[in-house]
N, C-alpha and C positions, 0 to 999 in steps of 0.2 A: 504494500500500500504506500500510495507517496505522501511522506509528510508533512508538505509544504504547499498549502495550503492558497499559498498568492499566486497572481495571475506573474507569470515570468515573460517578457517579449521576446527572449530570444531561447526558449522549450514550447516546444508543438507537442501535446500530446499522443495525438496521433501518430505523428512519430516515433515516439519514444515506445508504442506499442507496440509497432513494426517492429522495430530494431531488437526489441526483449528477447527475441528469437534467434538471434546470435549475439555469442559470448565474447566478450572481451578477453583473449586469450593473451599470455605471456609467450614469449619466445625464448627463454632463457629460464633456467630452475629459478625458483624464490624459496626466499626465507618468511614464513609466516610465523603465525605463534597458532591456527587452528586448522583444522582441515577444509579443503580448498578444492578445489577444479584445476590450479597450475602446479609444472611437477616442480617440485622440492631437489636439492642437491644431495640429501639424506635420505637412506633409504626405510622402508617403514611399509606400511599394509595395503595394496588397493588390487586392481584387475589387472595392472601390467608391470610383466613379465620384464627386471632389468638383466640378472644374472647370478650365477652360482658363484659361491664362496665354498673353501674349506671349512667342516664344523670346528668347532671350539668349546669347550667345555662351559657348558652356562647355556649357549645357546638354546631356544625353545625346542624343543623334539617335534613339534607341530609342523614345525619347518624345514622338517627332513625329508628327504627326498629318495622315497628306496627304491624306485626306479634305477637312479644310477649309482644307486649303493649296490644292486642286484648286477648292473653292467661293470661295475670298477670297483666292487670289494673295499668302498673305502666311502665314508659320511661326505654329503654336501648338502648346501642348505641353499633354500633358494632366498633372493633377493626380489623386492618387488618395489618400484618406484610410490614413494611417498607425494602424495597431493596437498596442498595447501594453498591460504590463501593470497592475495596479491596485496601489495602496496602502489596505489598509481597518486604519480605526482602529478599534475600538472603545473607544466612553468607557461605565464601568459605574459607577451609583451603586450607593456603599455608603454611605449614611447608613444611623441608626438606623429611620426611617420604609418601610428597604426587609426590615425584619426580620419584616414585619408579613404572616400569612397565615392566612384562615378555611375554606383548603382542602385542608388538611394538606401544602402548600408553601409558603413565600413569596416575597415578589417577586422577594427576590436569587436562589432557588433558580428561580426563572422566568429571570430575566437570564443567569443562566450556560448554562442552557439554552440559550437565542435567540446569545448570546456565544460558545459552544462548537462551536455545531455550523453557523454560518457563517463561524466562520475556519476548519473543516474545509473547509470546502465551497471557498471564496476557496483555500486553500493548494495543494486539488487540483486546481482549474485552474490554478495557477503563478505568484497574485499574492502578496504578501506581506501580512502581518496583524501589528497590534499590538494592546496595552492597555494603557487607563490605568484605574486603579479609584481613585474619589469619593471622597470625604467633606467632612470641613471644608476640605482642599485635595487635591493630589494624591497619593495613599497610592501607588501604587503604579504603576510605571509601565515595560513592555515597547516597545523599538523595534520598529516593521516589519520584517519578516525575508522568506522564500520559503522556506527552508528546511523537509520536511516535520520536521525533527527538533525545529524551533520550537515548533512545538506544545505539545509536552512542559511543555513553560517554563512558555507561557501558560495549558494548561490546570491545571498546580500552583496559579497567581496563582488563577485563577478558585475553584478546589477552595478553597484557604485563607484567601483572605478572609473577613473578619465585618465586619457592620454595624456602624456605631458613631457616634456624633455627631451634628451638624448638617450640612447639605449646604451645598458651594462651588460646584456645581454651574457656576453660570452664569460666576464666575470663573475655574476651570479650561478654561473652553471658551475662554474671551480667552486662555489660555495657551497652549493647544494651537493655535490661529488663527497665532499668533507664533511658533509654533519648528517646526509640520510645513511645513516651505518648501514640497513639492509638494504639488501638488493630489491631494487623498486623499477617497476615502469616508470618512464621520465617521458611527457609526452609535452615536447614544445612547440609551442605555438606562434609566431609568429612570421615575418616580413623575411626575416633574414639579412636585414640590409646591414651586416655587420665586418667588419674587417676580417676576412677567412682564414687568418693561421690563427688568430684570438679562439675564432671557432671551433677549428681544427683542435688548438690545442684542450679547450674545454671537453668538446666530444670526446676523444682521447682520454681523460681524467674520468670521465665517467662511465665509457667502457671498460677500461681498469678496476675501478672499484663492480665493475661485472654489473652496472643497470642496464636494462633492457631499454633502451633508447627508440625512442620516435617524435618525428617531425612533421610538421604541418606548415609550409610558406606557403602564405596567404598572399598572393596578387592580385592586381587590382588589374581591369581592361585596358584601363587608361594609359596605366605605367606601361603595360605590355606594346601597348598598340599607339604611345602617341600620336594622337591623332588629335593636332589642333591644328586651326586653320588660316590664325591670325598671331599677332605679337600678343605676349603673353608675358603678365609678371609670375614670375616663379617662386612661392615661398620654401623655406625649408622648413618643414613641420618641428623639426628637432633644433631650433631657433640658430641656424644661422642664415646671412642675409641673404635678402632673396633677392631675383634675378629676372632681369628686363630682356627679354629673347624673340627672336624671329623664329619659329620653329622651323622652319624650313633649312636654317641655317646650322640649327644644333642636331638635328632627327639622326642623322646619319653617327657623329659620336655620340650620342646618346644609345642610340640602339647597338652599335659596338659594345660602347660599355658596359649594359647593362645583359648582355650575350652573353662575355665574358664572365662577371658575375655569375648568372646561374649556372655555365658551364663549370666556374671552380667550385660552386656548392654543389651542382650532381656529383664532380668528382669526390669530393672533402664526405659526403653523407655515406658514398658507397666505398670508401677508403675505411669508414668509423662504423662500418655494419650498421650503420642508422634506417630505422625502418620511414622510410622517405617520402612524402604526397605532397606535390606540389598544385596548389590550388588555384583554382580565377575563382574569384568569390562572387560572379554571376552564374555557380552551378549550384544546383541543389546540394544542400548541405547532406541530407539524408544521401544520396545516391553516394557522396563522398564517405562518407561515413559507413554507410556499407560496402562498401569497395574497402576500406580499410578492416573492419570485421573480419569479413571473407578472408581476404586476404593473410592477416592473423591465421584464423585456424584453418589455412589450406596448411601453411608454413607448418604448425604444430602438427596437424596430419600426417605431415612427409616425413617429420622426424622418427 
């Protein structure tokens, strides 16, 4: 049942219906404290099959295996992969660059979206869910919880946030690398407009400490496709000065440049095993969002 009771603008009900029907799956063992649907790095009781051990005195006899005691004259015990539950963080930028939208939304209002309606989803199968919300450092910041009343919390954070500043992006992720001790979903969310070995080097630090990493850069049409058609003052959302341009005269370095960019971030994501979705925030968030689900537990399937 959801506990939260207020009318939210960026959760569709309806939605969140649909999508109940696939799991928010891990890619990598977790560390829980109760039984879960993600595998564990410990091994322990469930339906599958990880592998034999030699017995050991102490060991449960329940666990004996006289099949190939019958073929090898000698005790094994079987092991069986442990289930447990998740910890999903979500990291959400709010710099000033995510205020930015030509679709009568913008990215933040995309973020809260995609942030909103998968710690519903995470909390109704019984892992727990945090936020931390961006900017120049960490504005804002909710522990992991399971509780469904949690929610509440989180989605307020989300609701009242504003854009503002420059982005610390890639520093707040070394931060979070160092204080979530367990192994956590890390699901980031935004623009990505960040200097790429800052990146690099954060993604890096939090593969290390073994979090399951995913990503979300949210773009806008406009960025993609500038398409103006007169001189145009250019602001910089993350306050520096803006810029008096003929588009016709910058389109050409601009679209280089910003080519570049995404091709160092495809490279930088699929170098750090980052599970990667690159977004136009004029698609259906649902279709997005189940494309990332799917996708999840095809990967866990295969394992």
């Amino acid at each position: 049942m959801f506990p939260d009771r207020q009318s939210r603008s960026f959760l569709d009900a309806r939605v969140l219906a649909r999508l109940a029907a696939l799991p928010l799956l891990s890619r990598k063992p977790m560390q829980g404290n109760v039984s879960g649907r993600h595998p564990s790095p410990h091994r322990g009781s469930s339906v599958e099959f990880a592998e034999y051990r030699k017995y050991v005195p102490g060991d449960d006899l329940r666990r004996l295996d006289w099949r190939a005691y019958g073929r090898s004259d000698r005790f094994y015990v079987k092991e069986f992969e442990a289930d447990t539950n998740l910890r999903c963080c979500f990291v959400v930028d709010t710099s000033g660059s995510m205020d930015f939208g030509s679709t009568g939304a913008t990215k933040l209002d995309y973020a809260r979206t995609i942030a909103g309606t998968l710690g519903y989803l995470a909390v109704q199968q019984g892992d727990a869910v945090g936020l931390s919300c961006v900017a120049g450092g960490l504005l804002r910041s909710i522990a992991p919880r399971r509780n469904p009343a949690h929610l509440t919390a989180l989605f307020d954070v989300l609701e009242q946030t504003r854009p503002q500043g420059e982005t610390g992006l890639a520093q707040v992720l070394h931060e979070l690398a160092e204080t979530i001790r367990q192994r956590a979903l890390i699901v980031i969310i935004s623009d990505l407009f960040v200097e790429l070995e800052a990146l690099r080097s954060s993604l890096d630090h939090l593969r290390f400490r073994k979090h399951d990493v995913a990503a979300f850069q949210l773009l806008d049409p406009q960025e993609l496709g500038f398409n103006f058609r007169r001189p145009m003052r250019f602001l910089d959302m993350e306050g520096g000065p803006a810029i008096f341009a003929e588009p016709n005269e910058i389109a050409e370095r601009y679209q280089r440049a910003l080519g570049e960019h995404l091709a160092g971030v495809a490279r930088l994501v699929l170098e750090s095993a980052v599970d990667y979705h690159r977004v136009v925030i004029d698609e259906d968030p649902e279709r997005v969002l189940t494309r990332f689900l799917v996708r999840r537990a095809s990967a866990r399937g295969g394992q």
